[in-house]
C-alpha positions in Angstrom: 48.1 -82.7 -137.5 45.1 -80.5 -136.5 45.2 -77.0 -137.2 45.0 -75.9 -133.6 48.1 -77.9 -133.2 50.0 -76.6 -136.5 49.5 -73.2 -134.9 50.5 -74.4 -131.1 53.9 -75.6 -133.3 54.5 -71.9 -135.1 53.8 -70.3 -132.1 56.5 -72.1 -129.8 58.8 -72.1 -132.6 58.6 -68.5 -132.6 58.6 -68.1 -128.6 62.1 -70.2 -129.3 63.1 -67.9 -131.9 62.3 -64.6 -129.8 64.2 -66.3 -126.6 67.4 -67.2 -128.2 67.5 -64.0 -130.0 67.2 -61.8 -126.3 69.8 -64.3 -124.9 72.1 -63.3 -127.8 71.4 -59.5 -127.0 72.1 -60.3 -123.2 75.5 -62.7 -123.6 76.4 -60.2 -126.8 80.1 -58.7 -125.4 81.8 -55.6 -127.0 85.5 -56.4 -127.6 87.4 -55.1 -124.8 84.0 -54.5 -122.6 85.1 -54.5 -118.7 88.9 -54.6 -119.0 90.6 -51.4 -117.9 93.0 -50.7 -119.7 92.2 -51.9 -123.7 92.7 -49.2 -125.8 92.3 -49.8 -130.3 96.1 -48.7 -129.9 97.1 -51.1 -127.2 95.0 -53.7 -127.9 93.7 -54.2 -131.1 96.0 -51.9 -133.4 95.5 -53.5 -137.2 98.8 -52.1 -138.1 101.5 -53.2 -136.0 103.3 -50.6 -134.3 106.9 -51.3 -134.9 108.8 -48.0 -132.9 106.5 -49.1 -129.6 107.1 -53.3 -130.0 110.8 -53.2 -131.5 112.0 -49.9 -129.5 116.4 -50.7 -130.1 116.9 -47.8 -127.9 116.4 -49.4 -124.9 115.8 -52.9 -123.0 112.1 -52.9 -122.4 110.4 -55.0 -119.4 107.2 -57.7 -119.3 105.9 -58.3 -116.2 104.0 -62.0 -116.2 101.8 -63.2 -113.7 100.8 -66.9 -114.1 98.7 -68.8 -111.2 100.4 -71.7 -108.9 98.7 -74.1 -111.1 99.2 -73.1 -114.5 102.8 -72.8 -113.7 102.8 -76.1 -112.6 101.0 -77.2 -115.8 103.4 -76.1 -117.9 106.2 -77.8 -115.7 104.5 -81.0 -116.3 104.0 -80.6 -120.1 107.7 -79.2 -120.6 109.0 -82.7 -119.0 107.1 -84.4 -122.0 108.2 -82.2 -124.1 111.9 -83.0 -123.0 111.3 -86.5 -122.8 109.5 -87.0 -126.0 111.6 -87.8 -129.2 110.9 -86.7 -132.5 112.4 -87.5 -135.8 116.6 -87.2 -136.1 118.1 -84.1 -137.5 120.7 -83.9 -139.4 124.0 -85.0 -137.2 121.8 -87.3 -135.5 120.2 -85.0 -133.1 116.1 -85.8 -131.7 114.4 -83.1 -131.3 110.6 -83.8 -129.9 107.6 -83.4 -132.3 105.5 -82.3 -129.5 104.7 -78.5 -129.2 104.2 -76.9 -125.4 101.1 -76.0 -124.5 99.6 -72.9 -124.2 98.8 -72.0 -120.1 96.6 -68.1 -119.4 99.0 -65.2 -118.0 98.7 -62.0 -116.9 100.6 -59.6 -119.2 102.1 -56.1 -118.1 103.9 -53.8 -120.1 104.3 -50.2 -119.3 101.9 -50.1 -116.6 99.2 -51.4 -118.7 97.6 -55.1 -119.0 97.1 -57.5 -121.3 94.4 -60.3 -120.5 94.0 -63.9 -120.7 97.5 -64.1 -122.9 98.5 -67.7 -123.8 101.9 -68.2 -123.3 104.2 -71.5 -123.7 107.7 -73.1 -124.2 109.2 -72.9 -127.3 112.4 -74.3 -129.2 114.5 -77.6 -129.7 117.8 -78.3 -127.6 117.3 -74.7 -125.8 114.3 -76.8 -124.3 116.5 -78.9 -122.3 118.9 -76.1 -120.6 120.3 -76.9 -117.9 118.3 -73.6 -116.5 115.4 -71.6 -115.7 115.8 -69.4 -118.4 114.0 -70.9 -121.5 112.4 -68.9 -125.0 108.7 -68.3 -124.6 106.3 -67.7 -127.2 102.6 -65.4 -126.2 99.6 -65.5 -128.6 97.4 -62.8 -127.3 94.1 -64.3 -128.2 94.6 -67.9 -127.6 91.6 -67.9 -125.2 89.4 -65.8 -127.2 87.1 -69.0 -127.4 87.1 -68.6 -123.3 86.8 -64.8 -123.1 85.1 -63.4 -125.7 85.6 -59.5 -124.6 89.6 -60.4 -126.1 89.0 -61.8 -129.2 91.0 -59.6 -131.6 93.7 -58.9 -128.9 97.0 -58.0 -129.9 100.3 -55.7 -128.8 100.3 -53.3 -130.7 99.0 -55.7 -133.9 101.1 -58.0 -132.6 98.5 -61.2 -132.1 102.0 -63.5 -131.7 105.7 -63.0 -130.4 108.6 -65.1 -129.7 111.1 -64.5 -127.1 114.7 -65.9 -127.6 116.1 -67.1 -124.3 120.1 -66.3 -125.7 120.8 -69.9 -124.5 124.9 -70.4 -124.6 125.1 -66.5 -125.1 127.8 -64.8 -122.9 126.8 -62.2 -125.2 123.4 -61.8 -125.2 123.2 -60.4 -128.8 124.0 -63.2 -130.9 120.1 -63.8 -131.8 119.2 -60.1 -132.4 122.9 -58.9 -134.3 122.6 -61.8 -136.6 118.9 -61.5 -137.4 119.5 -57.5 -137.7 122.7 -58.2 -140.4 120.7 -60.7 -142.4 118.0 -57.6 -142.6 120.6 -54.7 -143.1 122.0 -56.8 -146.2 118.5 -57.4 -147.9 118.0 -61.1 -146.9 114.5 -61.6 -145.6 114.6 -61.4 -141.7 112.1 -60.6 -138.4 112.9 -57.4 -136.8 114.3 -58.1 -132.4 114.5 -56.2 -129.4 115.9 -56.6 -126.0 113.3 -57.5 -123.2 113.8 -58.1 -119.6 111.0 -60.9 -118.4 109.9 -60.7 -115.1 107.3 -64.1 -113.6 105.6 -64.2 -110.7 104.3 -68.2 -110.6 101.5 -67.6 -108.2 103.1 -66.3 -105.1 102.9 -62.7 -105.4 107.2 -62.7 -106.1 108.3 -61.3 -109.2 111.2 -63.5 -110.4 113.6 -61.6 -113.0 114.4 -64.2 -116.0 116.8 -62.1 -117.2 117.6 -60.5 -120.8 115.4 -62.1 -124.0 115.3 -61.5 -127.3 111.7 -60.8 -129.1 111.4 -61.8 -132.3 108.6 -60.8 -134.5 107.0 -64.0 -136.2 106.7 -64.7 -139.5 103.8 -65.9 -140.4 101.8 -63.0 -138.2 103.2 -59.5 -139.2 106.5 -60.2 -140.8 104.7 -61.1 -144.5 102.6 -58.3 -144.7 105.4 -56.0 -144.1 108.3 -57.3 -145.7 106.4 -58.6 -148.8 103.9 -56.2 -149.1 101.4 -59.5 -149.3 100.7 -62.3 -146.7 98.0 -64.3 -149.2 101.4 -66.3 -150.6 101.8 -69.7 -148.9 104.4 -69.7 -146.2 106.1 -73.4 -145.4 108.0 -73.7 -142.1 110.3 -77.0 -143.4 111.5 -79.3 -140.9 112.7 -82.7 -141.0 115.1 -84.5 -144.0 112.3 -83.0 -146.6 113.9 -79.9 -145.6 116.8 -80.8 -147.0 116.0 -81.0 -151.0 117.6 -84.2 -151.5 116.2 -86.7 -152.9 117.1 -89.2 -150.2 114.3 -88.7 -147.8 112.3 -86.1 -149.3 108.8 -86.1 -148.1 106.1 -82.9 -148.7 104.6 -83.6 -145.3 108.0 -81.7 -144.0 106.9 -78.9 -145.0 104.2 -76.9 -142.6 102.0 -74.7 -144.1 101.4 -71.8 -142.1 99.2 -69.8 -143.4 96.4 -69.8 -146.1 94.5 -73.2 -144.9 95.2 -76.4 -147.1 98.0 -77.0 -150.4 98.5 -79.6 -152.6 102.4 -77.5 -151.8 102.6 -77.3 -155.7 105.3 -74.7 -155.5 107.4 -77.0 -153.3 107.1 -79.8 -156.0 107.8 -77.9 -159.0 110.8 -76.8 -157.0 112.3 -79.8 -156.4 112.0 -81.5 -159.6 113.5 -78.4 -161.4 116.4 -78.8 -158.6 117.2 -82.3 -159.6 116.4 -82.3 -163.1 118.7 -83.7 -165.7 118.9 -80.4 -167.4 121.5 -79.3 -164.8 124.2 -81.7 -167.0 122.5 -81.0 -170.1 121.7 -77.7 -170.5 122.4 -75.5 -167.4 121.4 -72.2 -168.6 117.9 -73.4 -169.4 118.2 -75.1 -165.8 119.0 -72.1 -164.3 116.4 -70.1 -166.0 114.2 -72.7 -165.0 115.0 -72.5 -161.1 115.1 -69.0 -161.4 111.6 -68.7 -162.9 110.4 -70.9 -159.1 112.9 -69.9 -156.4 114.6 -66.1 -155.6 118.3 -67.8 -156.7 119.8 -64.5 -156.1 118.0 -63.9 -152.8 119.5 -67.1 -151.7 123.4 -66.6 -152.4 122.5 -63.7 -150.5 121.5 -65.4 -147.6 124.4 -67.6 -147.8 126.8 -65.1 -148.4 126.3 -63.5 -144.9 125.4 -67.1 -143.1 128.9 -68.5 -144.3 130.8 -65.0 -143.6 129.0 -64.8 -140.1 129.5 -68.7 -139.3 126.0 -69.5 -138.5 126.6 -73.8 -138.3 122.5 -74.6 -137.1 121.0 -74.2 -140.2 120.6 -75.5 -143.4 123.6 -77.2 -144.6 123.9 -78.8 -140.8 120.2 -79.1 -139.5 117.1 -79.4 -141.2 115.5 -76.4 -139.8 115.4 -72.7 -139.1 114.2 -70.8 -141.9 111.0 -70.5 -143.9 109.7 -70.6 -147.8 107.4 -68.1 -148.8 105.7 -68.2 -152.3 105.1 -64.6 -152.9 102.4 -63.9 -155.0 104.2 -60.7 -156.5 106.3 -62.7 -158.2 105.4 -66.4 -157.9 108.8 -67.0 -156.5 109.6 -68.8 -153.3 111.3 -66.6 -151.0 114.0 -67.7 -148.2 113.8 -66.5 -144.4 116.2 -67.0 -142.1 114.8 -68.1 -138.6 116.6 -68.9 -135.4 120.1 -67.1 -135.2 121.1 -67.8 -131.3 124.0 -70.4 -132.6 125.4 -67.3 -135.4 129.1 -66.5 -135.1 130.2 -69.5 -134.0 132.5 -71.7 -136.0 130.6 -74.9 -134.2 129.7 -77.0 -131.5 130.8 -81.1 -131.1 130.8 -82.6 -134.3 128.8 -79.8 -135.9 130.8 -77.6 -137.7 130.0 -74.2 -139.7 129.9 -74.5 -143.3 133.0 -73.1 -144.9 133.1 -70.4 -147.3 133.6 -72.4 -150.4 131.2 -75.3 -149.4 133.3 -78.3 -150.6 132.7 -80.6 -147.7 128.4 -80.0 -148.8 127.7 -83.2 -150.6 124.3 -83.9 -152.9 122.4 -84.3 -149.8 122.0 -80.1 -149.6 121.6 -79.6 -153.3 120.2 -75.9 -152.2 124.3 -75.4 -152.1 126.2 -78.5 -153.8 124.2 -78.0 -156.9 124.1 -73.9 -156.9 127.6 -73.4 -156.3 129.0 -76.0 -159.1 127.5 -73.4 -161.4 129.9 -70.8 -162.5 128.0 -67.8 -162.9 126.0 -68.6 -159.3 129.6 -68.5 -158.0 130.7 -65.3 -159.7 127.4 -64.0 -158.1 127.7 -65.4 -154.4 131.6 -63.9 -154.7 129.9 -60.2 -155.2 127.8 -61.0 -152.8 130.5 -61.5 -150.1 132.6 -58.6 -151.4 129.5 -56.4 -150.7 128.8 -57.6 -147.5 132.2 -57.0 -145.9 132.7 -53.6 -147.6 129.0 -52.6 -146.5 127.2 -54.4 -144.1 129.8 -56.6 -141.9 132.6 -53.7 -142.3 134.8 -54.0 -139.2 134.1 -50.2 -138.3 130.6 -50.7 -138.7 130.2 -54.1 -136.3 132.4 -52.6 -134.0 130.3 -49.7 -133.1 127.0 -51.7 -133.4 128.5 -54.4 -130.7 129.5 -51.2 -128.3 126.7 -49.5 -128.7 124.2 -53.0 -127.5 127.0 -53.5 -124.7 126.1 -50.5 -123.3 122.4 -50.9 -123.8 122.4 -54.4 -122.0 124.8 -54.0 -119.6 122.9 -53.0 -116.6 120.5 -55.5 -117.3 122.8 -58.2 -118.0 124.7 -57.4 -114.6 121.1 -58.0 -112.9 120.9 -61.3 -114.3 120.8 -64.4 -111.4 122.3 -68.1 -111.2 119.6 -70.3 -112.8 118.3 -67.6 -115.1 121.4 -66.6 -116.8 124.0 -67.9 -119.5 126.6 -65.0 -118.8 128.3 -65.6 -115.7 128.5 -62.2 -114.6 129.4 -59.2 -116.2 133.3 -59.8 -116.6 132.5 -62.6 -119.2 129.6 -60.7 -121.1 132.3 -57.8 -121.6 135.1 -60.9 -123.0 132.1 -62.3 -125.0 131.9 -59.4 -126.5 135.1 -58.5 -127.7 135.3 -62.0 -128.8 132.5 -60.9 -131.1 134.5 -58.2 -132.4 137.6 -60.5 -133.2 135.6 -62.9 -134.8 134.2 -60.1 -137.2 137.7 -59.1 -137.9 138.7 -62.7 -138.7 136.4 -63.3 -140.6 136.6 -60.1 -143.0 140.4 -62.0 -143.4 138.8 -65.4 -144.1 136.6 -63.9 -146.8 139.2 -61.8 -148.5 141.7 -64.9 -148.5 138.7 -67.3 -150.2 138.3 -64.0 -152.6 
């Protein structure tokens, strides 16, 4: 190459350089540049503002809009959703490995707007309601890659939130009492709140969806705050790994969350100190051993209130609903409950809650055979229900918090249309709510007689 042409080469080289650095300048987009209403608080809070998200003083409202077509997008994709089967759950129930996508919505909440949210379908057999009414999950920066002026966005350092539908809840406050007992008691648990959902699909006519839950999610906010930490590995287990037994136990049932890749050490060494042979020959160093991996006590907690309460889709029935957590604080993996629509209920069709002593949960949940057959994790789970209905679940107690959320939902329940409702007007929220207030009763009885 001539040297006239070596320099013709540096010079366009830099002419590139220059040009792709002014177009950078030029296409270079401020977070929240041109939209209205984004505020740091509003929008892209780092702390999450709990008192403005989770307000339990009051049934707050979302307004969606979603255009003619994305509605009918996520229409379509719900039908393959529904018509898509996945692996069996425990008691034989398919549930479809496919996860709804994500469609752009207009978001409103107090007069103010959120922009390009992503919002989709969520859940298992509430999927395939008989009704309008079905859980939603937003991500407020799904389309960040789209419109770069939101990346960041959240509510209120919120970036993702899940909204319960209540499905078979004449109630309405099945999801958000259990999830707010499990807290109360010290067993790892998102904080709810009641929402009214209102959609307009693209014809300018704001359709009420009626009364949802919102619950925070676990892997967004819910570590930092609980934990303290959210560098731990979080597993969302689902499918017959789930269960800990060693028929069927696979690591690939166990989604990691957070964090990027694992080699899900903590899951392994967790298992094989569960099934060891140590448990027959020397249980107090096997108990030391699965204390020194896995919050034992944390866990008879959690199965103190879930057998009290009678909460029959979760582990011990179905191979879902909660989380593991490896907190670094500790190095122990923590449980959290997930899911509680189906709580205080003694069952559904040949699903029945587990009872209070467990004897009908064979090897295939060793999380409870195994514990339980130890004396001393008996003695402790014992305490634990002792504490709970003195404390927590004390008749007095439950009977003003179910009055007190009657009151707060019953307007909005009353509101609540054919095809977006599982109440059946108002008369049977008020009887499903006494029922909850009998079952508490019944079951302080049930405990003290296994006590």
């Amino acid at each position: 190459m001539t040297k006239r042409k070596f320099m013709k080469s540096i010079y366009l080289v830099l002419i590139l350089v220059l040009t792709l650095v002014s177009c950078k300048e030029e296409i270079y987009i401020e977070y929240g540049e041109g939209l209205e209403d984004w505020t740091t608080d509003t929008h892209s809070a780092t702390t999450p503002m709990y008192d403005q998200v989770f307000n339990q003083s009051e049934v707050n409202r979302i307004d969606l809009v979603i255009s003619t077509d994305n509605w009918n997008a996520m229409q379509s994709d719900l039908a393959d959703v529904q018509t898509t089967s996945g692996g069996p759950g425990a008691g034989g129930v398919t549930f479809s490995e496919q996860t709804p996508k994500y469609v752009e919505c207009q978001f409103f909440f107090n007069n103010t707007e959120w922009y390009h949210v992503g919002v989709r379908y969520k859940g298992n057999s509430s999927l395939n309601a008989n009704s309008n009414k079905l859980p939603l999950r937003f991500q407020f920066d799904e389309f960040d890659d789209l419109y770069p002026e939101i990346t960041g966005q959240s509510f209120y350092g919120f970036k993702e939130l899940s909204m319960g539908s209540n499905y078979n809840d004449e109630a309405v406050m099945r999801d958000k009492s259990a999830s707010d007992i499990f807290r109360d008691f010290g067993v790892p648990a998102s904080r709810t709140a009641f929402y009214e959902i209102w959609i307009d699909r693209g014809d300018g006519t704001p359709q009420y969806f009626g009364v949802y839950t919102m619950n925070e999610v676990v892997f967004d906010t819910f570590l930092s705050t609980h934990f303290g930490s959210n560098s731990g590995n979080c597993y969302k287990p689902d499918g017959d790994g789930a269960m800990f037994s060693i028929s069927g136990f696979e690591l690939s049932d166990f989604e990691l969350k957070n964090n990027g890749s694992s080699d899900k050490e903590e899951i392994t060494e967790m298992y094989d100190i569960l099934h060891s042979s140590l448990r027959f020959s020397d249980p107090t160093q096997w108990r030391a051993d699965l204390e020194s991996v896995f919050d034992v006590d944390g866990f008879l907690k959690y199965l103190a209130v879930n057998n009290t309460i009678q909460n029959w889709d979760t582990y011990g029935n179905m191979t879902h609903n909660y989380y593991l957590y490896h907190d670094p604080l500790d190095g122990l993996l923590k449980w959290i409950i997930w899911d509680n629509n189906e709580a205080f209920s003694s069952g559904t069709g040949n699903r029945s809650a587990v009872s209070l002593g467990m004897s009908e949960v064979g090897s295939d949940w060793p999380l409870m055979s195994y514990l339980i057959s130890q004396p001393e994790y008996e003695a402790i789970y014992k305490e634990h229900l002792s504490g709970f209905i003195n404390g927590t679940f004390k008749y007095s107690r439950m009977e003003a918090v179910y009055s007190s959320q009657a009151s707060l939902l019953s307007e909005s329940v009353s509101e609540e249309e054919s095809g977006y409702s599982f109440v059946n007007g108002i008369n049977n929220f008020n009887s499903a709510v006494n029922s909850l207030k009998a079952h508490c009763q019944s079951r302080i009885n049930a405990v003290n007689d296994y006590l």
